[in-house]
N, C-alpha and C positions, 0 to 999 in steps of 0.2 A: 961449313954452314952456308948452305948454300938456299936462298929464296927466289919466289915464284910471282911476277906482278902481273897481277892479267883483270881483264875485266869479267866476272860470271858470267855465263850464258841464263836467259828466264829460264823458266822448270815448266815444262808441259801448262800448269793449272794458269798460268801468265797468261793474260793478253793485254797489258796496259806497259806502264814504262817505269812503275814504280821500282826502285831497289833495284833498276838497271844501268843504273847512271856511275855507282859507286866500282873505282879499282880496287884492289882486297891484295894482299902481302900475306902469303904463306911460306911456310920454310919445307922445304925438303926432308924427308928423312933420311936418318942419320944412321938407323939399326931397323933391321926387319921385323916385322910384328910375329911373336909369337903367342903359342895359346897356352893357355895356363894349365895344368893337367888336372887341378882340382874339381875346375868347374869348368873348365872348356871355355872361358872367355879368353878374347883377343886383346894382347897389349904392349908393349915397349917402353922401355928405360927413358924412349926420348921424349922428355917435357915441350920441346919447342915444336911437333907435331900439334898442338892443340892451340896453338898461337892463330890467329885470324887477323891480319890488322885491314880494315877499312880506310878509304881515302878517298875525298871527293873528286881526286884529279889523279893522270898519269905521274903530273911534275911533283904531286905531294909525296905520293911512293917513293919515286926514285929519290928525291931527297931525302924521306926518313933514314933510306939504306945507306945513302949516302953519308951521310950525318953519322951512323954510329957502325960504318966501315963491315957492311952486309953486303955479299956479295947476290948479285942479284939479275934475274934474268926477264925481259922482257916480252910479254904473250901479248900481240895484237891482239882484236878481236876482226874476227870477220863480218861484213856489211851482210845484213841478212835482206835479200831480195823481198823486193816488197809488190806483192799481184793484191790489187783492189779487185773486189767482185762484189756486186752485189745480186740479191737471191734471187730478182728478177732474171737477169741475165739465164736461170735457166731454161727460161720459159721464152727467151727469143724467137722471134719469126726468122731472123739471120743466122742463127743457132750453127756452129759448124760440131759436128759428130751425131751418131746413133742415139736416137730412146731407147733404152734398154728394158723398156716395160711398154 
């Protein structure tokens, strides 16, 4: 049983900072998902796939796992580059590139 601490990346529809702050404790699976032949849905025996755990800090994770002996792996997050622009800017007199209209 092996788990996964890492901080989510935002989802396209994001541009603020909400719900980007939390680390999240998932588990590995354990069996590969199969399809059901009945109805063609997708599933697995393994209950601790649907587990989610939330935590306002790195140190909270690694201590939960710590605490009841989960083995557990640590995902940096990468610094996401940050270019300010504003809309004026496209309309510069010092403008470097081609109009393309």
């Amino acid at each position: 049983m092996l788990a996964r601490i890492y901080k989510p990346a935002r989802n396209a529809m994001q541009s603020g900072q909400a719900n980007a702050k939390d680390w999240v404790l998932e588990f590995e699976p354990e069996e590969a998902r199969r399809a059901d032949p009945l109805m063609g849905w997708t599933g697995s025996g393994d209950t601790k796939a649907q587990v989610r755990l939330s935590f306002d800090s790195r140190e909270e994770a690694v201590a939960y796992a710590e605490r009841y002996r989960i083995a557990y792996q640590v995902f940096e997050p990468k610094e996401a580059k940050r270019t300010v622009r504003a809309y004026a800017d496209n309309f510069k007199y010092t403008r470097k590139g081609q109009w393309t209209h």
